[in-house]
C-alpha positions, -999 to 999 in steps of 0.1 A, spaced: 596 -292 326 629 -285 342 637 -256 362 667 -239 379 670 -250 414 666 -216 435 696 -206 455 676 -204 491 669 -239 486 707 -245 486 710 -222 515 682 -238 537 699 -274 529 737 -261 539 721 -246 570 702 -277 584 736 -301 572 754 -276 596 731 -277 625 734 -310 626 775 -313 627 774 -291 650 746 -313 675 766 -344 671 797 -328 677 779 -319 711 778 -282 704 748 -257 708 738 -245 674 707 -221 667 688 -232 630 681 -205 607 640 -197 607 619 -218 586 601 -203 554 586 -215 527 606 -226 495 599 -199 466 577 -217 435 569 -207 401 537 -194 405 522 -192 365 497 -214 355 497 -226 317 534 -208 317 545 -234 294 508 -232 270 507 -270 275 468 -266 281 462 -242 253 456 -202 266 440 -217 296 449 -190 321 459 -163 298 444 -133 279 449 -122 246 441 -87 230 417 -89 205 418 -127 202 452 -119 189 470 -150 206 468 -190 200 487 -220 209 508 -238 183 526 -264 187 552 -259 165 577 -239 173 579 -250 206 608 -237 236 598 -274 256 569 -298 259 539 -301 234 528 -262 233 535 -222 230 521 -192 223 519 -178 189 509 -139 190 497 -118 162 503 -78 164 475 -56 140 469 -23 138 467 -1 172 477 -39 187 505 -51 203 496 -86 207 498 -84 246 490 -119 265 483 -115 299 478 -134 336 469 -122 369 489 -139 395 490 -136 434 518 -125 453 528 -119 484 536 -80 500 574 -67 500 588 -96 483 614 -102 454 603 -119 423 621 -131 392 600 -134 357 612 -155 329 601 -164 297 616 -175 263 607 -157 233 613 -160 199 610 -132 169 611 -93 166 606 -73 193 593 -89 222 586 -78 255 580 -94 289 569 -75 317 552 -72 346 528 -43 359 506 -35 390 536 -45 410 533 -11 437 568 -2 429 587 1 396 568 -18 369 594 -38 353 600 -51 314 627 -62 288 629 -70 252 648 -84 224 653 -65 188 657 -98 174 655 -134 184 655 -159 154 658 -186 177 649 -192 210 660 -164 235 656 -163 270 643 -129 285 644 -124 320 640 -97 345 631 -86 385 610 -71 407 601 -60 441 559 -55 453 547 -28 472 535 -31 509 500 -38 499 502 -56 467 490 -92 465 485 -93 427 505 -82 396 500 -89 362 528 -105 337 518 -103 301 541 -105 266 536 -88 231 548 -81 202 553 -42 186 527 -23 162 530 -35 126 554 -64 132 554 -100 123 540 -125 154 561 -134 176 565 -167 199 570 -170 240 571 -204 263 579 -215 294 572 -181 316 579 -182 352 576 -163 382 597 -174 409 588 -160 443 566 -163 475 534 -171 465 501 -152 475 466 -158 481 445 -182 456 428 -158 430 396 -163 433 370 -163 406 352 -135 404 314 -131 410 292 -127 380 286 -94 366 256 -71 372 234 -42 360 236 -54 323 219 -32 298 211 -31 264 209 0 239 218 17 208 200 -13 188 198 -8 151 189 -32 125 219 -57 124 234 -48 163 228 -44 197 251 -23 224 258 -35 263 270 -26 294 275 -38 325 288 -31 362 325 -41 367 332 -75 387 352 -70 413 388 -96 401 377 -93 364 406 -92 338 379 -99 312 344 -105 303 326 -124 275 293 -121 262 268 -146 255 240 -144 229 210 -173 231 237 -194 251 265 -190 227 298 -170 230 292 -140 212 322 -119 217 347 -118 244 358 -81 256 389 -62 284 362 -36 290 326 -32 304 307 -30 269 303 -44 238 288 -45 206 271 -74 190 269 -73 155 258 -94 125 221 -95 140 189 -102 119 165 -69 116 134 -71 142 147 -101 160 147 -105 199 180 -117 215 189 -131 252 221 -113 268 241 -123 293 277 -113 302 308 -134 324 335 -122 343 370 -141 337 405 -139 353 432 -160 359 411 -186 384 384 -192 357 349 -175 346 318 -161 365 287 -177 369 266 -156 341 249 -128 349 209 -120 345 196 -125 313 188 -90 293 161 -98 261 164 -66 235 157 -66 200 169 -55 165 150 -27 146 132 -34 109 161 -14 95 151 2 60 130 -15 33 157 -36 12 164 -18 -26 144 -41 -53 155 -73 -57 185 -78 -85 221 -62 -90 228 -30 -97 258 -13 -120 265 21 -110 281 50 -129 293 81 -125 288 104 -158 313 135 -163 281 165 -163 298 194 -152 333 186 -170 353 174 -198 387 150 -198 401 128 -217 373 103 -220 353 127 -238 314 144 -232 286 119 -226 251 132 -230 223 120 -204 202 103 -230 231 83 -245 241 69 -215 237 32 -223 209 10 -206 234 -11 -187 233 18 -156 211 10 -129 224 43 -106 237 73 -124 260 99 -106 259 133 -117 295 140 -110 301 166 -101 281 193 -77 308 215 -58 307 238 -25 317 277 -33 343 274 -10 351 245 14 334 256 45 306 272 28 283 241 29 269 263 -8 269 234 -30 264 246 -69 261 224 -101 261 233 -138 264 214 -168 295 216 -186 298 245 -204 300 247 -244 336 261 -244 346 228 -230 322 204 -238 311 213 -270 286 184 -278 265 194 -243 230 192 -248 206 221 -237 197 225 -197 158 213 -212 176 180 -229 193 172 -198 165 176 -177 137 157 -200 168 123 -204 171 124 -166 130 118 -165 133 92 -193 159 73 -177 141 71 -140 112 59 -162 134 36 -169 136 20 -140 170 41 -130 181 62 -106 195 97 -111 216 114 -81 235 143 -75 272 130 -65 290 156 -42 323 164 -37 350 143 -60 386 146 -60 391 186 -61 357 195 -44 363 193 -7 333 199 14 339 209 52 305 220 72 327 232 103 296 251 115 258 245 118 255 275 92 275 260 68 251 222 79 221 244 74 231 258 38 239 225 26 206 207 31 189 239 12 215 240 -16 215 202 -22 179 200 -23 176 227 -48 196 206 -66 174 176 -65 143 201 -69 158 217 -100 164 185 -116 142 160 -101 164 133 -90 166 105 -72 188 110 -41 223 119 -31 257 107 -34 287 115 -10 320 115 -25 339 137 -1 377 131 -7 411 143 2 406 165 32 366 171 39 363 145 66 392 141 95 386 136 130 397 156 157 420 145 190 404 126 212 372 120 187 380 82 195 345 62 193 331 61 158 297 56 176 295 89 193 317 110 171 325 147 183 343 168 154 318 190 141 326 186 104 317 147 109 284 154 130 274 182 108 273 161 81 255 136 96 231 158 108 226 175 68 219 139 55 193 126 85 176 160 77 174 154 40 163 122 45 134 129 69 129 154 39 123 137 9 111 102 28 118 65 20 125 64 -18 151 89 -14 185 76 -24 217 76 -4 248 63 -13 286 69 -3 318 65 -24 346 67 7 383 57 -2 393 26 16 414 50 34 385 66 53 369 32 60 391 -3 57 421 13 73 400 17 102 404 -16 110 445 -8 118 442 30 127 413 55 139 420 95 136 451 107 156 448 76 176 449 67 213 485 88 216 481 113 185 505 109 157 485 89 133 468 113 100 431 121 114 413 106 84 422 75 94 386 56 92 369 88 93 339 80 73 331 53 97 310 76 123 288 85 87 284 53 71 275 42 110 252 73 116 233 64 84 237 26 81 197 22 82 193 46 55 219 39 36 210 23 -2 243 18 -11 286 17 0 304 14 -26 342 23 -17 365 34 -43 389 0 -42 412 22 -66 443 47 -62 452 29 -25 478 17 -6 482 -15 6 457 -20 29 454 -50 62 422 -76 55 406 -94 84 434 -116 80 459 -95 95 477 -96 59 482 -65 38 465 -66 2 474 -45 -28 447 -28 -54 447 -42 -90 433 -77 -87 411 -106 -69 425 -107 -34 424 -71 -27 385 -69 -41 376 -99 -21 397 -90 12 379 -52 16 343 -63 7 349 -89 28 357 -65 61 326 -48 53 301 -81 49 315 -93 83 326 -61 102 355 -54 120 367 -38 150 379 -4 150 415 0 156 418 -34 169 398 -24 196 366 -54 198 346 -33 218 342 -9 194 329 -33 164 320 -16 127 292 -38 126 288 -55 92 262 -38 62 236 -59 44 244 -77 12 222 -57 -8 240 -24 5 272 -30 -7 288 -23 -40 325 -30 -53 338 2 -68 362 -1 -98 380 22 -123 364 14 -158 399 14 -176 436 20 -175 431 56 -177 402 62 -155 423 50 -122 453 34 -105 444 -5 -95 427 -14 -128 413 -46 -127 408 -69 -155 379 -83 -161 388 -117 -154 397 -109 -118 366 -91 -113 349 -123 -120 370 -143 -97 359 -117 -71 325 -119 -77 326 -158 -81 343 -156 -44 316 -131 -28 286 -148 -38 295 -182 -45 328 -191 -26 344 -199 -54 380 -190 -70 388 -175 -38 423 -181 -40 447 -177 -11 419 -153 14 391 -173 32 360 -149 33 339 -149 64 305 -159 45 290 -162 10 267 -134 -1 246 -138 -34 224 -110 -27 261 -87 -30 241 -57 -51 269 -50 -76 296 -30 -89 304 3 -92 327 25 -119 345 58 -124 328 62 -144 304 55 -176 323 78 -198 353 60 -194 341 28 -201 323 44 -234 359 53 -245 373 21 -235 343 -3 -257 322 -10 -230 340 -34 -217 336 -31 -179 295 -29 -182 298 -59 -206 313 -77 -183 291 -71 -156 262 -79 -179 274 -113 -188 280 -125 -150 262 -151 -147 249 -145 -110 227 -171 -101 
């Protein structure tokens, strides 16, 4: 493609046209020094061979080749989230020397800059460009620099944006070389469906990717990753490369580590959970335990409640007379609970709810709630526990950043209760968790306060607990009701109420996702038979309604691929356990008609 003629090449040709008037005029002239002419010194600048060359935050970049600045290609960059969208290349340059950087852009703000230069890192930006806009800027290296790094992006939350052509006019350095390949690779941290890594840093290395039996599994800034999507108790070969701007590493030694068994599956079928109003009365009316229709697979005792938030004291009663006046005797309740498990159903204790906010800031308040949840489950002889901690009981604190290893006490606490009641009552205890998609999908886009602080601290904060317990876990079944629009794996916001957004967040937890764009820190994905679509039963039970007709197209999607509409899931998943409600009293007032529906699915 065309570019600018330099002005020292114009200089250097009027000085040797000069010398030689003067030497045929017979007089004694002295030539100028000779140097090098100054080159653009990008490869790929123009993306005519695809991102060879370049780096992409979280595989955010591609080449198109529509819209295009010149040639056949450009770069088409996707911000999400925490991410910018930055595109990257190292290039070599020369000490003490003057470079210009170039590139057109085309979109909402986008920057060009370059860093690592051992002076004043340099960059410039348009608000807008709705065409092509060229963006250029200078800059000066430091006495020992003989690499910088010029990269593009895009701003947090805005559309994609488009660059082409980049340049960097200047004295070129040394060749970068390829670095060497990577050593001291470990693996750890293996659970039932993923394995962790590490490895030494490569001396050169922008990037690294990660290879699983031969095949790319995951392609990383840092010196870790996570592998997800594993099978339980299977081995798996490791090895890692290094990559920059010259190419990639040789790989390193192979590593060999393997998945654990995980938990014994649930029994084989799908499951329609309820919650049932026990310790209150609204508008949907009182319920009794033994009139709880067959449909229920899981039945939540909603609602067992902590004295005070910090107390970790967790009480539950049945609704008293005054309010529910059709409440049947403490004996009644007790001997329809043992009828329904004989059943074939599960009974649990569901904690929290909208106004019970549970906070175990201290190991006192960790300690009391294992002993007053399992007098609970003692008193009443149920089946497990369900977490329903809303509003403000979990939030992370700054600079708790890695969902893996989390550090605010209230989340590690709680962790802590649950793995203790657990190991407590064994392997046919029941856990489940009924997070907002606030606490867990919106991780995807934001985690706590966030790298700079700002963001609200429950960003994603369920994820360290779901994590913590993913082995033990029996069921997730987030509550796709009263949410904001929230961003799929697609980098496309979805909205509560129908097909799309039911299909989008199930899908994020089937597949996993990285956590605040960040890939090596990947949610890793939950087993079919773990995951449950939560839904309010009826217009009144819950903003994001959805009628049944949508919840068949979602469950047509999920486990046969079918009537997706416009979002592409990431796999097909018949053994997707279910769905669940708020709650079985509501659907009692409203005819039955969400377990109806459920019951006429044809699944298979």
């Amino acid at each position: 493609m065309d570019r600018t003629r330099h002005p020292a090449l114009r200089s250097s040709l009027f000085a040797a046209l000069t010398a030689a008037t003067l030497a045929a005029a017979g007089l004694v002239a002295v030539a100028p020094p000779a140097h090098a002419a100054d080159t653009d010194l990008m490869r790929n600048g123009g993306f005519e061979s695809g991102l060879d060359g370049w780096s992409c935050t979280v595989n955010s970049g591609a080449p198109v080749s529509s819209p295009v600045h010149s040639g056949t290609g450009a770069l088409k960059a996707t911000p999400a989230g925490s991410d910018n969208a930055q595109c990257s290349q190292a290039v070599a340059v020369q000490p003490n020397s003057t470079y210009t950087l170039t590139s057109w852009v085309q979109g909402s703000y986008v920057y060009l800059g370059a860093s690592g230069t051992g002076t004043t890192d340099v960059s410039t930006w348009t608000q807008s460009a709705p065409s092509w806009q060229q963006l250029t800027t200078t800059f000066k290296t430091g006495a020992s620099t003989t690499a910088v790094t010029v990269y593009t992006h895009g701003w947090y939350g805005t559309a994609a944006y488009e660059a082409d052509d980049v340049t960097l006019t200047g004295p070129g350095g040394a060749p970068v070389q390829i670095p060497a390949a990577p050593t001291g690779l470990t693996a750890s941290g293996a659970t039932s469906s993923s394995i962790g890594l590490t490895w030494s840093p490569a001396t050169g290395a922008t990037g690294y990717t990660v290879y699983r039996d031969g095949a790319k599994a995951a392609s990383v800034s840092g010196t870790s990753a996570t592998v997800t999507g594993l099978a339980p108790s299977t081995s798996y070969a490791f090895q890692v490369t290094a990559t920059n701007s010259a190419g990639e590493s040789p790989k390193s030694a192979t590593v060999t580590a393997a998945t654990t068994g995980g938990t014994t599956p649930p029994p084989s079928g799908h499951a329609l959970v309820g919650y049932l109003h026990a310790s209150f009365a609204n508008g949907a009316g009182y319920t009794r335990m033994a009139d709880v229709p067959d449909d229920w697979n899981f039945i939540d005792l909603a609602f067992g409640e902590p004295t005070s938030a910090t107390s970790g004291d967790i009480r539950f009663n049945l609704c008293p007379v005054t309010e529910c006046p059709t409440v049947e005797s403490l004996a009644d309740f007790k001997a329809a609970i043992k009828a329904k498990q004989a059943a074939g159903k599960k009974v649990l204790i569901s904690i929290g709810g909208q106004n019970g906010q549970v906070q175990l800031t201290t190991t006192a308040a960790r300690d009391t709630f294992v002993s007053s949840v399992s007098k609970i489950i003692d008193d009443y002889g149920l089946d497990g526990l369900d977490i329903d901690f809303e509003g403000h009981s979990l939030s992370l604190n700054t600079g708790d950043t890695d969902f893996r290893t989390p550090t605010t006490p209230a989340v590690v606490n709680l962790i802590d209760a649950l793995k203790a009641l657990k190991a407590k009552y064994g392997s046919k205890f029941v856990l489940t968790m009924a997070p907002e998609t606030f606490f867990v999908q919106l991780g995807y886009q934001y985690y706590g306060s966030g790298p700079w602080g700002g963001q609200d601290p429950r960003c994603g904060a369920y994820l360290p607990v779901i994590y913590a317990l993913r082995d033990s876990l029996t069921l997730l079944h987030v509550q796709d009701y009263n949410s904001g629009s929230i961003m799929g794996l697609d980098n496309q916001y979805h909205s509560m109420g129908g097909a799309d957004f039911h299909i989008a967040m199930t899908d994020m937890l089937l597949t996993g996702f990285p956590v605040a764009g960040d890939t090596s820190k990947m949610f890793p994905a939950l087993r079919p038979d773990q995951v449950a679509i939560g839904l309010p039963a009826s217009t009144q039970a819950g903003n994001g309604w959805t009628s049944p007709a949508e919840v068949t197209k979602t469950l047509d999607c999920l486990t046969k691929k079918a009537n997706c509409g416009a979002y592409q899931t990431h796999g097909t998943w018949p053994g997707l356990r279910g769905l669940m409600t708020w709650s079985i009293n509501w659907d009692r007032f409203n005819g039955g008609e969400f377990s109806k529906n459920f019951d006429a699915y044809p699944w298979s």
